[in-house]
N, C-alpha and C positions, 0 to 999 in steps of 0.2 A: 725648175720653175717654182715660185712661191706660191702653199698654195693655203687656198678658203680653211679655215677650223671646219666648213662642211668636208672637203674633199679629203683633211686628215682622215676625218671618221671614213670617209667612204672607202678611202684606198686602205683601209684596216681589216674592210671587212668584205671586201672585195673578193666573191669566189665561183662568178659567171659573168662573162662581157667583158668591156672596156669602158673605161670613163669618156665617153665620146657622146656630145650634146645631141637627144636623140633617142638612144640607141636603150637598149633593154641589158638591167644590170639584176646579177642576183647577188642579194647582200647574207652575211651571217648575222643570224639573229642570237645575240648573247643574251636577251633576258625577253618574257613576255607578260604581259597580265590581260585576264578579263576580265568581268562583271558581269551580276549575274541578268542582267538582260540580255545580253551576248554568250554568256559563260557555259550556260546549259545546252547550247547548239554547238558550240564549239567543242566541247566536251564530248558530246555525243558523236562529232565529224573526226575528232581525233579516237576514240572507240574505232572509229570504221577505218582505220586505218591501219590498224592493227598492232601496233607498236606497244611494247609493254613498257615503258618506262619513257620521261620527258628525256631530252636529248639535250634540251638548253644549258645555260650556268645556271637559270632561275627561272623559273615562273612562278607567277600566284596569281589562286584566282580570289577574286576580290566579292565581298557581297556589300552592294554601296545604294544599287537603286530601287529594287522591285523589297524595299522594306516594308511598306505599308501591306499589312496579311489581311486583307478584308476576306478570305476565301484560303484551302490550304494549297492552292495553286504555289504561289511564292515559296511557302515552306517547306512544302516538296522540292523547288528547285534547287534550295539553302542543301537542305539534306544530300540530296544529288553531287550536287558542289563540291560538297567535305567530301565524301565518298569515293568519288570519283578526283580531288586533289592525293588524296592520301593512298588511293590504290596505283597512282603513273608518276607520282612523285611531285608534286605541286603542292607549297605556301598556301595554307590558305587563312584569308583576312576574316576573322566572322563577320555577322553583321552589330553594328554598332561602333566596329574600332575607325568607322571614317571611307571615305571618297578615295577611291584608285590611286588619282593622281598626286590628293595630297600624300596620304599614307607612304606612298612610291618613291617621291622628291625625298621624305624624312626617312626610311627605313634601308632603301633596298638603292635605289640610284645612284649611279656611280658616271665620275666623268668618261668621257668619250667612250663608255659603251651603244651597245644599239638595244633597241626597248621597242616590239612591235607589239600594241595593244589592240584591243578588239573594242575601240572608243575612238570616236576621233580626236577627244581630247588627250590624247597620250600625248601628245608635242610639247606638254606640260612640262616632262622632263627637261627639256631644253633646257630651260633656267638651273640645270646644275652640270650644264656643257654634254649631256647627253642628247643623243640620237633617237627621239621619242619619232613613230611613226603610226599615224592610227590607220587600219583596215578592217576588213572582215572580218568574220570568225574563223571564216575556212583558213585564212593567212593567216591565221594566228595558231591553227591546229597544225597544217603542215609546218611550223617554225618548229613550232613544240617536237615533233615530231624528225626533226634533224633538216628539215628540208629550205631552202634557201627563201629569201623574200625578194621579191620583182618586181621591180619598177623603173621607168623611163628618168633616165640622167636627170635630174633637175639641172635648172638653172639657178643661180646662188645672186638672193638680192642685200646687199650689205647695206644695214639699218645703221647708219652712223648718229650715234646719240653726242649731243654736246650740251655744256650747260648744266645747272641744277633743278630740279623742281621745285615751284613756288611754293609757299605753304596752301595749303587747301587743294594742293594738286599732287593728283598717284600716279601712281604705277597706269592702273585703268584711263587713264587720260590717253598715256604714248602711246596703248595699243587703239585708243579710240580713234587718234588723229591716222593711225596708219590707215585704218579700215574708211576714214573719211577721205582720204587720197586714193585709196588704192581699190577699193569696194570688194564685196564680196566672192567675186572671184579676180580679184589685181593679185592675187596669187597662188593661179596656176598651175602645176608644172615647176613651181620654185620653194627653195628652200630661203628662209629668212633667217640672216646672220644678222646678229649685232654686236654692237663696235662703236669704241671713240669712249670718251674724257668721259663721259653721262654714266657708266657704266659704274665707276667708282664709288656713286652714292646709290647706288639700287639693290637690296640685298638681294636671297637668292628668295626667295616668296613675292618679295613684286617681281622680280623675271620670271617668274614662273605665272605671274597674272598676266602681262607679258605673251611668251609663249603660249600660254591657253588659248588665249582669245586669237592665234596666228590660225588656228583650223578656222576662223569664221574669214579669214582673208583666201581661202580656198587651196594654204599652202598645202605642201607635203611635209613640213616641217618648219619648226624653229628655233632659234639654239644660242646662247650667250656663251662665251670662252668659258673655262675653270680657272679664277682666278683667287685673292687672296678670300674676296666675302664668299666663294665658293668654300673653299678650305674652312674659314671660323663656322658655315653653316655646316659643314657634314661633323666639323669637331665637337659642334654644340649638340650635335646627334650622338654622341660617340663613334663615332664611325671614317675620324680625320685619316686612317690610315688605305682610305678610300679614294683622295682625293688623289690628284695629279692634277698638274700644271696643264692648260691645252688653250690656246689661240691661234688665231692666223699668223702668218707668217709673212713679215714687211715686205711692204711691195705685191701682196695679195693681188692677183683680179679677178673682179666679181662681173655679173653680166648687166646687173641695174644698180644704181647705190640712190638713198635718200634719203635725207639729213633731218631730224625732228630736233629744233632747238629748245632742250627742255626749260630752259628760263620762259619763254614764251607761250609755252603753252595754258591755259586757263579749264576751268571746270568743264568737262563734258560730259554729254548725255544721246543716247544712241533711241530716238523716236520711233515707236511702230511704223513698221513690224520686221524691221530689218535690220543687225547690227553695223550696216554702215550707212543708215539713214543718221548719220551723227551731226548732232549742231554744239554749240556753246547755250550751255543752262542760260543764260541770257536773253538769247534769240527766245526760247519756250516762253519763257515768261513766268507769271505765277500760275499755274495751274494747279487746281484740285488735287490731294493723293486720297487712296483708299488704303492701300498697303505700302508698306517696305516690307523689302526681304535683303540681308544679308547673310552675306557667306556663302557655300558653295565650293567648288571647286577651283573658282576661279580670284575668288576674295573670300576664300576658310579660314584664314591665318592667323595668328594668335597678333601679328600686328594689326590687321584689319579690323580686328573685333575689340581690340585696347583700342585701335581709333575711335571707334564708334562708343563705345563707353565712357568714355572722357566728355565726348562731347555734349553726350546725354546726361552725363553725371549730377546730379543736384535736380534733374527737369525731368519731365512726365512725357510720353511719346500724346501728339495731339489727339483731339479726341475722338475725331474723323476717322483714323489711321488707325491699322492691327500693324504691328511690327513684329515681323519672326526674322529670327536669326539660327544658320546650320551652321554650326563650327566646320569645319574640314575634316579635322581628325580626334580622334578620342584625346591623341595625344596634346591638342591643343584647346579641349574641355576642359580635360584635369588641370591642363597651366592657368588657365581662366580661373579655374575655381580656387587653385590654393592663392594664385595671387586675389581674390575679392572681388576678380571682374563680374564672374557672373551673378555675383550676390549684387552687384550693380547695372547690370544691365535689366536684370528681374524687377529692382526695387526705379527704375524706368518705365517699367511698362512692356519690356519687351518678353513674346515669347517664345523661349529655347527651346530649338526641334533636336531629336537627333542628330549624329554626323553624317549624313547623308546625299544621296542627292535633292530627294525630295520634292519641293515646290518647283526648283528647275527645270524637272520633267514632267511635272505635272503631277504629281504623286504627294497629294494632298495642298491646303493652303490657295484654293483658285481664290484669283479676285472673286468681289461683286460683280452683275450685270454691270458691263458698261464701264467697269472700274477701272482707275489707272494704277497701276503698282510700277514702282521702282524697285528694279532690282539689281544685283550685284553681280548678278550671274553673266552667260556668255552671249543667248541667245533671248531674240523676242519675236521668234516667227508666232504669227496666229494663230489663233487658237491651242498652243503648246502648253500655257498655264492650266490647261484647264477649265478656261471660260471663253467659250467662242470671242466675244466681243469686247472683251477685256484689250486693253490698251496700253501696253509694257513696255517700261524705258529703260535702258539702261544706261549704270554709273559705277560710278566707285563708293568706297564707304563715309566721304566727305558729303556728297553731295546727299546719298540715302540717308545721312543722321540730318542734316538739313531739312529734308523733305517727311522725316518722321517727327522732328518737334515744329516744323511749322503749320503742317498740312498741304503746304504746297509747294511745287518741284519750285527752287529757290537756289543762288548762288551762295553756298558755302560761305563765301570772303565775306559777306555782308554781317557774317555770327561775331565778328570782332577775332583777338587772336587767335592762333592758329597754339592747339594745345603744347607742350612742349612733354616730348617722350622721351623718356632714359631708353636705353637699347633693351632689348628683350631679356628676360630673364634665361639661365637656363631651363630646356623645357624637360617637364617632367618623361623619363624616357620609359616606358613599360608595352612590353610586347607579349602578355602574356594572353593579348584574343588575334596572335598571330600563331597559326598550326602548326611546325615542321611537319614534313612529311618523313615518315616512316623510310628506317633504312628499305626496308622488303614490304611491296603493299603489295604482291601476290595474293596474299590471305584475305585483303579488304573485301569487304562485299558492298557492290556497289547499288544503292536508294534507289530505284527509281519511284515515283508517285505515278499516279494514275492519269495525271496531264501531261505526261513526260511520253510524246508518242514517238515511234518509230521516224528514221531519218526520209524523208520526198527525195528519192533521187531521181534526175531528169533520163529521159533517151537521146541518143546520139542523134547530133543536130541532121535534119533532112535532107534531101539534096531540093527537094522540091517543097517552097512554101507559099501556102495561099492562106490569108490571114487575112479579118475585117481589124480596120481602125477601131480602136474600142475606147478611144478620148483624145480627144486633143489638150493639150495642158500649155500653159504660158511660159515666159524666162525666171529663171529660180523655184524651179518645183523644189520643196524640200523634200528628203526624208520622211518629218512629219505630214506632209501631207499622203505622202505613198501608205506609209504606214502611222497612225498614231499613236502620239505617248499616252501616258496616262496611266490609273490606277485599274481603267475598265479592260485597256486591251494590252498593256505587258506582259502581266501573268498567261497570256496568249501563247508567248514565247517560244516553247517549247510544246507547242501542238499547233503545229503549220496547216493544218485545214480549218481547224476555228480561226486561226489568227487571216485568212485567206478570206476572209468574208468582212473585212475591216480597210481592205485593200480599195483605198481612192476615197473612204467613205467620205468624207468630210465636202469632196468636190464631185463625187457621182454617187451617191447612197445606193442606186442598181448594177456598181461595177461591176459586182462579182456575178451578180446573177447572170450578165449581161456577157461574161467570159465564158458561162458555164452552156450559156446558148447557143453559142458560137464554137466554143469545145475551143478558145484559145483567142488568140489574136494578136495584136501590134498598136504599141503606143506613139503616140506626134506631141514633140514636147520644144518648146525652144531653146533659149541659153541656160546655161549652167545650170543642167537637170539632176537631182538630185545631191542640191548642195546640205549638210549639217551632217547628221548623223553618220555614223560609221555602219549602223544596224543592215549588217548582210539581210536582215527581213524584208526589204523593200527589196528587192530584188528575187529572196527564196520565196515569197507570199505571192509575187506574180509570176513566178514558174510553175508552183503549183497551180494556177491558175491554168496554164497552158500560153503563156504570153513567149513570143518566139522573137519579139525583135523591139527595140525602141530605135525610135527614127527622132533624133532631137538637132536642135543649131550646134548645142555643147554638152558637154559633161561635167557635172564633178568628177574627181579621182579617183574618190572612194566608191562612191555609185558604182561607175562605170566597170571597176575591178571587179565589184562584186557581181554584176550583171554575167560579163565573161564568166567568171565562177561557176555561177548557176546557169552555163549554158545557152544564156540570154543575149543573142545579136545587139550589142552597139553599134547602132551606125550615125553620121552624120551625114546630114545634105549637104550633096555637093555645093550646090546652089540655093542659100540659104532662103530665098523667095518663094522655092517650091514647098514649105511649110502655108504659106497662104494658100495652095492648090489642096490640101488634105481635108478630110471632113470626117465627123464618128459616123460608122457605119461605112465608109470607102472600104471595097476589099480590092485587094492588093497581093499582085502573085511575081516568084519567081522564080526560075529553075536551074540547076547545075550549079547547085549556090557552094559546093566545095570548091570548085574549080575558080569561081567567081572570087572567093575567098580568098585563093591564093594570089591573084590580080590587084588588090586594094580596092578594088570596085564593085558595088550589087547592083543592077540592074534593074528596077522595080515599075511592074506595069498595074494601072487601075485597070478592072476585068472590065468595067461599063461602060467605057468610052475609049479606052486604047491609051489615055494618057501616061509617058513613061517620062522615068527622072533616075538619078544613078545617085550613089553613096557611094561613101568614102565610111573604113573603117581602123585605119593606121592601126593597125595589132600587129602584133608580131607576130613571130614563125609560132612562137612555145603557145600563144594565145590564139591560134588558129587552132593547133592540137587540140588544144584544151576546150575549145567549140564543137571542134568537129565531135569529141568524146560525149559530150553532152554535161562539159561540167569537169570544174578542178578535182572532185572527189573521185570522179571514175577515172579520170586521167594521171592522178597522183596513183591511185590505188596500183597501177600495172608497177610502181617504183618498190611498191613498199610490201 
């Protein structure tokens, strides 16, 4: 049978289960990477597991977000990092050499391997025919660690691209119009392939804008063939004896297919506070800007930011407007600068941040009160920049240099021609703030700082739970909301009782205290809880709390994993109308809840009037274990 470029990969690395839609598969994990918002827990969970040396083909861990040192919280982390890279065998990226995913795609990415990061935007790889999957920390320690990664078969949705892109139109457009068909979770449980004649003119950096922006459609992944522009990109790396050949195989079947005809598609822009609240810059109209911001992760790329230069060339960013721009990677600073660009984007008006993530997370550059910033990034959940009330739209680098010389959010086409670009140069290639690690890191002595505290590990889930409601929450809880970015609480990271007191702040400023009253409790949340972030902290931040179950309509993926992880009951309503019947402060009890476990069903009665209602929790056998343990780390621990 002919099958998907996903199921090549999968049936490669295939070494638990069967490929059966459904069903629980364990994959081998040939490369990993963190970051050090994720990196320093993950680090520490792989320490607790005792293993003395990485087990992958690669790992590294990356320092890209928590740059900004207002405190030595950060620098400690940094320190940690090296230290701990260098003593288990792990690459590491310093800080300054750029962004995970770019660094990743240019240095280290290779076709049809598999690549599980502790980001959700790992799926980035995709754009060079790799198997990017983002999760937890803990999933990224037990990888590290030799140990398999687990997850539910996807279904495979084939993105047939046709056509060419207009002038004034990116990369960022095709993943705009997905996410305005298909919304913030129209992917599921699916991995997105893409495919068709469109392919031929997209290098591998817009696929990889692409695949970025496929974690904001809810997928598990997303992944373009390795084809020739695969091959001249990893050649222009030095690294062409990396590439191989890999697509589907004719006569492929996928379980959805949908066709974006890239001739047709026109400027888009992704309106607060959601990136598939997407319209045509048209519809918006003129509106006001306060900021632009490019680059990122998602548009770093030495094409992105030649876009943008060009356009601005000869003109002044408006007056209204601060324009900052984050390269991606160091490596595509230096190409800026010997080519003149940045001596041109500077003598614009524009100001050059680091290679970072930066303003993406909120870590430095918030708008004004009330401001609207365009940005180039993936995400514009609220309050995420920075500024509660701030107002963030997202685009590609056409539309953000439109909206920096005019002042206001404006259609590109209207600037007159469309620049004309010679092909990239080749880029300056220098790895020398990339670490090897050390044949023998026995000897390393490993940093830790004074913020750097001991691991929260949970106890073995109860048979008996009585727990008060301690919020009700609405459909699309983020990440950010559970846990906040920013410059105040990342450095949190790594000491999970301060960062525990940050947990819901934004939407209950007394959560925690309100957890600490009650010695625990249970969350009521609706559809697709806990979408964005990959940050296992939204999940370890309310274990520490004492939190034993979240009762929601839906899940994200990643949530969800992590939840299990940390020992945390996912359940769903059976009958999704009994979320109308919950209230904060309802308590709520049940018992024989192993046995219950094993039935796919819980049981759950309100103590003050009798009223009962059942869950459903579709886990598997191995994620039952791993509840009843109290947690993947005490449940991996008996392997290792």
């Amino acid at each position: 049978m002919p099958d998907s470029l996903t199921y090549k990969i999968l049936k490669e690395h295939l070494v638990n289960g069967k490929l059966k839609k459904g069903s629980e598969i364990g994959l081998r994990i040939d490369q990993t990477l963190t970051q050090d918002a994720t990196g320093t827990m993950a680090y520490l969970q792989f320490e607790a597991l005792g293993v003395e040396r990485v087990q992958t083909e690669l790992s590294v861990s990356y320092v890209d977000h928590n740059t900004l040192q207002n405190g030595f919280e950060n620098a400690d982390d940094h320190r940690y990092l090296q230290t701990a890279a260098a003593r288990f065998g792990a690459w590491f990226s310093r800080p300054g050499n750029g962004i995970c995913h770019q660094v990743h795609l240019e240095r280290f990415g290779i076709p049809g391997k598999t690549l599980l990061g502790a980001d959700s935007h790992t799926p980035t790889a995709g754009g060079i025919g790799m198997l990017g999957i983002g999760s937890g920390g803990l999933d990224v320690a037990v990888a590290m660690a030799g140990g398999p990664y687990y997850l539910i078969v996807p279904e495979v949705t084939k993105v047939y691209l046709k056509g060419k892109l207009p002038p004034w139109v990116g990369a960022k457009d095709i993943i705009l119009e997905v996410l305005r068909r298909l919304s913030v979770k129209g992917g599921l449980g699916q991995i997105m392939e893409y495919a068709g004649p469109g392919l031929e003119n997209l290098s591998v950096p817009e696929r990889a804008t692409v695949t970025n922006m496929g974690a904001e459609l809810g997928a598990t992944s997303s992944v373009f063939p390795s084809d020739t522009e695969t091959k001249k990109f990893l050649a222009s790396q030095g690294r062409e004896e990396a590439w191989r050949p890999l697509t589907a195989d004719p006569g492929a079947v996928y379980d959805h297919e949908i066709t974006v005809d890239l001739d047709k598609l026109e400027p888009l822009i992704a309106a607060p506070h959601s990136p598939d609240a997407v319209r045509t810059v048209k519809e918006i109209g003129s509106l006001p800007v306060d900021q632009v911001a490019v680059g990122s992760c998602t548009n770093g790329s030495y094409s992105d930011l030649r876009l943008l230069a060009e356009i601005m060339k000869g003109k002044v960013v408006h007056p209204r407007v601060s324009l900052v721009v984050s390269p991606g990677s160091r490596q595509v600073s230096i190409t800026l600068a010997r080519e003149g660009i940045l001596e041109s984007l500077l003598a614009s008006g524009a100001r050059i941040l680091e290679s970072a993530c930066g303003p993406c997370i909120g870590m430095g550059q918030a708008p004004p009160t009330e401001g609207v910033s365009v940005r180039t990034f993936n995400r514009n959940f609220a309050g995420r920049s920075g500024t509660a009330d701030a107002r963030v739209y997202l685009s590609g680098p056409a539309v953000a240099a439109a909206a920096a010389l005019k002042g206001l959010i404006s259609d590109p086409r209207e600037m007159g021609d469309y620049p004309v670009l010679a092909d990239p140069p080749p880029p300056v290639v220098d790895d020398r703030m990339l670490i090897a690690p050390p044949a023998d890191g026995k000897k390393v002595e490993i940093i830790r700082g004074p913020n750097i505290k001991p691991l929260t590990l949970n106890r073995p889930l109860p048979q008996k739970i009585r727990v008060n409601v301690l919020i009700v929450v609405e459909d699309n809880i983020t990440t950010d909301h559970i846990i906040p970015g920013g410059s105040k609480v990342l450095p949190l990271r790594s000491n999970i009782e301060a960062l525990s007191k940050h947990v819901f702040s934004s939407l209950a400023p007394d959560f925690s205290d309100r957890a600490g009253q009650y010695e625990g409790g249970l969350i009521v949340a609706g559809e697709n809880y806990g979408q964005g972030s990959s940050r296992e902290h939204a999940a370890l931040a309310p274990m520490h709390l004492g939190i034993k179950a979240v009762l929601a309509k839906s899940f994200a993926r990643i949530h969800r994993a992590n939840l299990v992880n940390f020992g945390i009951l996912p359940l769903f309503f059976c009958d999704p109308s009994d979320y109308e019947q919950l209230s904060t402060g309802d308590e709520l009890a049940t018992d024989n809840v192993h046995e219950q476990l094993d039935k796919d069903k819980i049981y759950l009665r309100r103590i003050n009037d009798g009223f009962q209602f059942a869950a459903n929790h579709h886990l598997s056998v191995r994620q039952i274990e791993i509840l009843k343990a109290g947690g993947l780390l005490n449940y991996t621990r008996r392997s290792f």
